[in-house]
C-alpha positions in Angstrom: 93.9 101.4 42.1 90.9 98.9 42.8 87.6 100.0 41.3 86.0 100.3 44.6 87.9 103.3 45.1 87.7 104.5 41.3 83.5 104.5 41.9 84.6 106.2 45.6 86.5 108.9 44.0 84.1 108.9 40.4 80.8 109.8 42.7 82.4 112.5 45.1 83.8 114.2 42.1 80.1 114.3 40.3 78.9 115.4 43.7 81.2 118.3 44.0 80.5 118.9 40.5 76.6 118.9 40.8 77.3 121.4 44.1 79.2 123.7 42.1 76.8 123.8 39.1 73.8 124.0 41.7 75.5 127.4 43.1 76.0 128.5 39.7 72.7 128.1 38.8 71.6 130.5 41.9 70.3 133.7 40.8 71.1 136.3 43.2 67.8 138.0 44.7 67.7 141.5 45.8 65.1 143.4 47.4 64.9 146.5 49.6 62.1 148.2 52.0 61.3 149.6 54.9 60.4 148.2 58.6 58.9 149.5 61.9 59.0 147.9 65.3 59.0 148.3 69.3 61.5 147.1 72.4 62.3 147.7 75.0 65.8 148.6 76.7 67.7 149.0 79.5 71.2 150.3 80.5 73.8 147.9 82.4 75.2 149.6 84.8 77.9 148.8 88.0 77.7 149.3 90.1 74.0 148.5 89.7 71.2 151.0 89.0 67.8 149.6 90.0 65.7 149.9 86.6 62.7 148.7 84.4 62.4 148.3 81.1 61.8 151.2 78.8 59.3 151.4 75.9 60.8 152.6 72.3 59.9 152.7 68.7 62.4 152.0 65.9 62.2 152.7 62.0 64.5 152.1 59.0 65.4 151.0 55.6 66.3 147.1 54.6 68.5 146.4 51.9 69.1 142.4 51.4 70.9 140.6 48.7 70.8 137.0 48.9 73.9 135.6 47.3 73.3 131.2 48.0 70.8 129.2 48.1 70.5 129.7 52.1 72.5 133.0 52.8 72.8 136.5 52.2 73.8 139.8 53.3 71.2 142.3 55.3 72.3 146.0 55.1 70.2 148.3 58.0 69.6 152.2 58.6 67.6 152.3 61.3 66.1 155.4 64.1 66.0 153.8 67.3 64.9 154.7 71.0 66.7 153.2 73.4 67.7 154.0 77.2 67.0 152.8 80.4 63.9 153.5 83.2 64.6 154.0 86.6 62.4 151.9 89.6 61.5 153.3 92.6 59.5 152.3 95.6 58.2 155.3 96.1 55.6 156.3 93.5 56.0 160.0 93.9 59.4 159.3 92.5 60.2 158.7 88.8 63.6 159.2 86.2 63.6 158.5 82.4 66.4 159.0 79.8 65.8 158.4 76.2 68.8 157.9 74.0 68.2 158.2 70.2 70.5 156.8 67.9 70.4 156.1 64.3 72.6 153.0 63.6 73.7 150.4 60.9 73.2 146.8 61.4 75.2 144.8 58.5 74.3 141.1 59.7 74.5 137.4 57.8 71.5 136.3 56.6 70.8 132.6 56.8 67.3 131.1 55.6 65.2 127.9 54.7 62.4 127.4 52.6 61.0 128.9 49.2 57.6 130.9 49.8 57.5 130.6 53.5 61.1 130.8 54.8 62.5 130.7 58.6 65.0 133.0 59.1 67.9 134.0 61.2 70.0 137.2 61.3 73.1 137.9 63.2 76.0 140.4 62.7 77.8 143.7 64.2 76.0 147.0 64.4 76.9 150.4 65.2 75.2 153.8 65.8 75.4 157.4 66.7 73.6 158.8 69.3 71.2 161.9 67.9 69.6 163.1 71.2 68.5 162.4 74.3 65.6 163.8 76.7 65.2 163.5 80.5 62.0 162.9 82.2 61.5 162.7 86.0 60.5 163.9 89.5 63.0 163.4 92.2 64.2 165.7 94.7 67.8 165.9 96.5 68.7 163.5 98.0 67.0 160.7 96.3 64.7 158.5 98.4 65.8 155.1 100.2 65.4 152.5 98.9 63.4 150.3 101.3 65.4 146.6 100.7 68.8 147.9 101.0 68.5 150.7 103.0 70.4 152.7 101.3 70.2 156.0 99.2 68.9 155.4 95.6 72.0 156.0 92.7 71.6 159.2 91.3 74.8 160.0 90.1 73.8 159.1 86.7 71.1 161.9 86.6 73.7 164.5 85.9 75.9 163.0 84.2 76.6 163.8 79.9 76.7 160.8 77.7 80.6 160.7 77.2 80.6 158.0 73.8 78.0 158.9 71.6 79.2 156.2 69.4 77.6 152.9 70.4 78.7 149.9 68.9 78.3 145.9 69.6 76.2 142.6 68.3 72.4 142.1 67.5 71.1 139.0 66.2 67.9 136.8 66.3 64.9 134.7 64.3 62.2 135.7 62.1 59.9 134.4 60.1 58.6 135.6 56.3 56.2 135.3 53.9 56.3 135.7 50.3 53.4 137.5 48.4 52.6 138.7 45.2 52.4 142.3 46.2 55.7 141.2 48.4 57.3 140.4 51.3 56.9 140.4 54.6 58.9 139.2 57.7 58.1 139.4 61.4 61.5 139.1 63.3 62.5 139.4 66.9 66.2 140.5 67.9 68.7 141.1 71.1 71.3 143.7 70.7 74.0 144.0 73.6 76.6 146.8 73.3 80.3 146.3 73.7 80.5 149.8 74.8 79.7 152.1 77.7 77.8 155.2 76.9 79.6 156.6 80.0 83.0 156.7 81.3 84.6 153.9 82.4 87.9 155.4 83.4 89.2 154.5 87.8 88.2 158.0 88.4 84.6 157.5 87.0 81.5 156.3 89.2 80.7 153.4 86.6 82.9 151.0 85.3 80.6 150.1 83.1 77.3 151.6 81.0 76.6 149.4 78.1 73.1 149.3 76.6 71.4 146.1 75.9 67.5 146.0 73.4 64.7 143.4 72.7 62.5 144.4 70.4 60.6 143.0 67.3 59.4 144.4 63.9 57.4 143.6 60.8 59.7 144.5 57.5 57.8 144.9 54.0 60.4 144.1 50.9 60.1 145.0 47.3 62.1 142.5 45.3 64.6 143.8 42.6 65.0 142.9 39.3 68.3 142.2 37.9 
Protein backbone atom coordinates (compact mmCIF):
# COMPACT_ATOMS: atom_id res chain seq x y z
CA UNK A 1 0.00 0.00 0.00
CA UNK A 2 1.64 3.35 -1.23
CA UNK A 3 1.95 5.98 1.48
CA UNK A 4 -0.29 8.36 -0.22
CA UNK A 5 -3.00 6.24 0.79
CA UNK A 6 -1.48 5.32 4.30
CA UNK A 7 -1.58 9.45 5.04
CA UNK A 8 -5.37 9.11 3.19
CA UNK A 9 -6.48 6.54 5.45
CA UNK A 10 -4.05 7.87 8.75
CA UNK A 11 -6.00 11.51 8.55
CA UNK A 12 -9.67 10.18 8.13
CA UNK A 13 -9.14 7.88 11.03
CA UNK A 14 -7.81 10.92 13.41
CA UNK A 15 -10.83 12.81 11.95
CA UNK A 16 -13.31 10.25 12.96
CA UNK A 17 -11.50 10.00 16.00
CA UNK A 18 -11.45 13.79 16.87
CA UNK A 19 -15.54 13.58 15.90
CA UNK A 20 -16.12 10.93 18.31
CA UNK A 21 -14.08 12.48 21.16
CA UNK A 22 -15.75 15.95 20.31
CA UNK A 23 -19.33 14.22 21.00
CA UNK A 24 -18.02 12.72 23.93
CA UNK A 25 -16.90 15.72 25.30
CA UNK A 26 -20.64 17.22 24.88
CA UNK A 27 -22.36 17.74 28.05
CA UNK A 28 -25.86 17.19 27.76
CA UNK A 29 -27.97 20.52 28.63
CA UNK A 30 -31.38 20.45 30.16
CA UNK A 31 -33.71 23.04 30.95
CA UNK A 32 -37.44 23.38 31.44
CA UNK A 33 -40.11 26.38 31.55
CA UNK A 34 -43.00 27.70 30.47
CA UNK A 35 -44.25 29.73 27.22
CA UNK A 36 -47.27 31.75 26.09
CA UNK A 37 -48.27 32.74 22.62
CA UNK A 38 -51.16 33.69 20.00
CA UNK A 39 -52.42 32.32 16.24
CA UNK A 40 -54.64 32.10 14.57
CA UNK A 41 -56.59 29.12 12.90
CA UNK A 42 -58.81 27.89 10.68
CA UNK A 43 -60.66 24.63 9.77
CA UNK A 44 -60.19 22.92 6.05
CA UNK A 45 -63.18 22.02 5.09
CA UNK A 46 -64.80 20.36 1.51
CA UNK A 47 -66.48 21.01 0.37
CA UNK A 48 -65.39 24.55 1.16
CA UNK A 49 -66.67 26.68 4.04
CA UNK A 50 -66.03 30.34 3.43
CA UNK A 51 -63.95 31.48 6.60
CA UNK A 52 -61.43 34.01 8.29
CA UNK A 53 -58.95 33.45 10.49
CA UNK A 54 -59.62 33.04 14.18
CA UNK A 55 -57.79 34.65 17.13
CA UNK A 56 -56.48 32.16 19.98
CA UNK A 57 -54.20 32.10 22.90
CA UNK A 58 -52.04 29.15 23.81
CA UNK A 59 -49.95 28.25 27.16
CA UNK A 60 -47.72 25.33 28.20
CA UNK A 61 -44.75 23.78 29.81
CA UNK A 62 -41.25 23.19 27.73
CA UNK A 63 -39.01 20.54 28.62
CA UNK A 64 -35.72 20.34 26.31
CA UNK A 65 -32.71 18.21 26.52
CA UNK A 66 -30.10 18.85 24.17
CA UNK A 67 -28.16 15.65 23.61
CA UNK A 68 -25.21 17.02 20.45
CA UNK A 69 -23.69 19.75 19.82
CA UNK A 70 -26.59 20.94 17.33
CA UNK A 71 -29.68 18.76 18.37
CA UNK A 72 -31.97 17.84 20.87
CA UNK A 73 -35.27 16.67 21.94
CA UNK A 74 -38.29 19.35 22.81
CA UNK A 75 -41.06 17.76 24.96
CA UNK A 76 -44.54 20.12 24.91
CA UNK A 77 -47.88 20.32 27.16
CA UNK A 78 -49.54 22.89 25.85
CA UNK A 79 -53.63 24.61 26.15
CA UNK A 80 -54.50 25.80 22.94
CA UNK A 81 -57.52 27.65 21.18
CA UNK A 82 -58.03 26.76 18.00
CA UNK A 83 -61.12 26.63 15.46
CA UNK A 84 -62.29 28.31 12.60
CA UNK A 85 -64.43 31.88 11.85
CA UNK A 86 -66.97 31.95 9.52
CA UNK A 87 -67.21 35.14 6.62
CA UNK A 88 -70.19 36.56 5.62
CA UNK A 89 -71.25 39.36 3.43
CA UNK A 90 -73.80 40.31 5.33
CA UNK A 91 -72.72 42.01 8.60
CA UNK A 92 -75.76 41.20 10.47
CA UNK A 93 -74.51 37.71 10.12
CA UNK A 94 -71.72 36.10 12.19
CA UNK A 95 -70.68 32.07 13.43
CA UNK A 96 -67.70 31.22 15.74
CA UNK A 97 -66.56 27.87 17.08
CA UNK A 98 -63.76 27.59 19.52
CA UNK A 99 -62.12 24.21 19.96
CA UNK A 100 -59.82 23.76 23.03
CA UNK A 101 -57.42 21.24 23.07
CA UNK A 102 -54.61 20.50 25.31
CA UNK A 103 -51.87 18.61 23.16
CA UNK A 104 -48.20 17.28 23.21
CA UNK A 105 -45.82 18.40 20.71
CA UNK A 106 -42.46 15.95 20.93
CA UNK A 107 -40.35 17.71 18.03
CA UNK A 108 -36.43 17.49 16.98
CA UNK A 109 -34.54 20.21 18.00
CA UNK A 110 -31.81 21.48 15.71
CA UNK A 111 -29.74 24.74 16.59
CA UNK A 112 -26.60 26.92 15.80
CA UNK A 113 -24.70 29.12 17.85
CA UNK A 114 -23.52 29.40 21.60
CA UNK A 115 -25.27 32.56 23.41
CA UNK A 116 -27.35 33.62 20.58
CA UNK A 117 -28.66 30.46 18.76
CA UNK A 118 -31.06 30.14 15.52
CA UNK A 119 -33.27 27.50 15.94
CA UNK A 120 -35.59 25.14 14.19
CA UNK A 121 -38.20 22.74 15.61
CA UNK A 122 -40.12 20.18 13.80
CA UNK A 123 -41.94 16.90 14.97
CA UNK A 124 -45.51 15.09 15.42
CA UNK A 125 -47.99 16.46 17.88
CA UNK A 126 -51.15 15.30 19.21
CA UNK A 127 -54.10 16.56 21.40
CA UNK A 128 -57.41 16.12 22.93
CA UNK A 129 -60.07 18.32 22.54
CA UNK A 130 -61.35 19.76 26.17
CA UNK A 131 -64.32 22.03 25.03
CA UNK A 132 -65.70 23.92 22.64
CA UNK A 133 -68.11 27.20 22.57
CA UNK A 134 -70.33 28.50 19.75
CA UNK A 135 -70.77 32.07 19.09
CA UNK A 136 -73.07 33.52 16.42
CA UNK A 137 -76.13 35.29 14.91
CA UNK A 138 -77.66 33.62 11.93
CA UNK A 139 -81.17 32.82 11.23
CA UNK A 140 -82.66 29.77 9.03
CA UNK A 141 -81.90 29.65 6.20
CA UNK A 142 -78.51 31.26 6.09
CA UNK A 143 -78.06 34.23 3.91
CA UNK A 144 -76.71 34.08 0.09
CA UNK A 145 -73.85 34.54 -0.51
CA UNK A 146 -73.62 37.42 -3.07
CA UNK A 147 -70.48 35.85 -5.51
CA UNK A 148 -71.95 32.42 -5.92
CA UNK A 149 -75.34 32.85 -5.49
CA UNK A 150 -75.91 30.32 -3.49
CA UNK A 151 -76.98 29.50 0.15
CA UNK A 152 -74.15 29.94 2.74
CA UNK A 153 -72.95 26.13 4.31
CA UNK A 154 -74.45 25.76 7.46
CA UNK A 155 -74.50 22.29 7.95
CA UNK A 156 -71.53 22.49 10.15
CA UNK A 157 -73.38 24.67 12.72
CA UNK A 158 -75.11 21.59 14.14
CA UNK A 159 -72.97 19.26 13.77
CA UNK A 160 -70.82 17.45 17.18
CA UNK A 161 -67.21 17.20 16.82
CA UNK A 162 -67.02 13.35 16.01
CA UNK A 163 -62.76 12.88 16.77
CA UNK A 164 -61.82 14.67 19.64
CA UNK A 165 -58.43 13.35 19.24
CA UNK A 166 -56.53 15.61 16.89
CA UNK A 167 -53.32 14.57 15.75
CA UNK A 168 -50.72 15.72 12.78
CA UNK A 169 -47.16 17.82 12.24
CA UNK A 170 -46.05 21.34 13.56
CA UNK A 171 -42.78 22.71 12.95
CA UNK A 172 -40.99 26.08 12.33
CA UNK A 173 -37.97 28.69 13.29
CA UNK A 174 -37.14 30.60 16.29
CA UNK A 175 -34.68 32.50 17.52
CA UNK A 176 -33.11 32.62 21.40
CA UNK A 177 -31.17 34.34 23.59
CA UNK A 178 -29.17 33.25 26.51
CA UNK A 179 -29.08 35.34 29.79
CA UNK A 180 -27.94 35.12 33.13
CA UNK A 181 -31.27 35.01 34.69
CA UNK A 182 -32.05 32.54 31.51
CA UNK A 183 -33.43 31.93 28.42
CA UNK A 184 -35.57 33.13 26.18
CA UNK A 185 -36.77 32.13 22.63
CA UNK A 186 -39.25 33.79 20.32
CA UNK A 187 -40.41 31.09 17.76
CA UNK A 188 -43.03 31.05 15.10
CA UNK A 189 -44.76 27.53 14.06
CA UNK A 190 -47.43 25.93 11.35
CA UNK A 191 -49.31 22.94 12.61
CA UNK A 192 -51.63 21.05 9.90
CA UNK A 193 -53.67 18.14 11.16
CA UNK A 194 -53.78 14.75 9.56
CA UNK A 195 -57.16 14.34 10.88
CA UNK A 196 -60.68 15.49 10.48
CA UNK A 197 -62.46 16.73 13.58
CA UNK A 198 -65.64 15.53 11.72
CA UNK A 199 -66.73 12.64 9.91
CA UNK A 200 -65.41 11.77 6.84
CA UNK A 201 -67.42 8.69 6.10
CA UNK A 202 -69.68 8.64 1.99
CA UNK A 203 -72.64 9.30 4.17
CA UNK A 204 -71.13 12.41 5.76
CA UNK A 205 -71.49 16.11 4.38
CA UNK A 206 -67.49 16.63 4.58
CA UNK A 207 -64.93 14.57 3.41
CA UNK A 208 -62.74 16.27 5.08
CA UNK A 209 -62.35 18.71 8.42
CA UNK A 210 -58.70 18.94 9.36
CA UNK A 211 -57.51 22.00 11.33
CA UNK A 212 -54.53 23.83 10.32
CA UNK A 213 -52.61 27.02 13.15
CA UNK A 214 -49.99 29.87 12.84
CA UNK A 215 -49.13 31.21 15.68
CA UNK A 216 -45.92 32.49 17.60
CA UNK A 217 -44.75 32.56 21.28
CA UNK A 218 -41.98 33.77 23.59
CA UNK A 219 -40.75 30.60 25.90
CA UNK A 220 -38.64 31.51 29.17
CA UNK A 221 -36.17 28.37 30.17
CA UNK A 222 -34.51 27.58 33.38
CA UNK A 223 -31.43 25.51 32.72
CA UNK A 224 -30.82 22.22 34.79
CA UNK A 225 -28.05 21.16 36.43
CA UNK A 226 -26.79 17.69 36.13
Amino acid sequence: MSRTRLSIIAIAGLALAAGVAAQSEFKHEYAIGASFGMGVSSVSFVPSVQEKQLLGARAGLTFRWLTESFAGLILELNYSQEGWEERFDDPAFSYTRRLNYVDIPLLSHFYYGKRTRFFFNIGPKIGFMVGESTTGKFDSPPPVDEITGRLHTSEQWDMRVENKLAWGLCGGPGFELHTRIGIFQLEGRYYYSLGDIFGNRKADHFSKSSGQVIFGKLTYLIPLKK
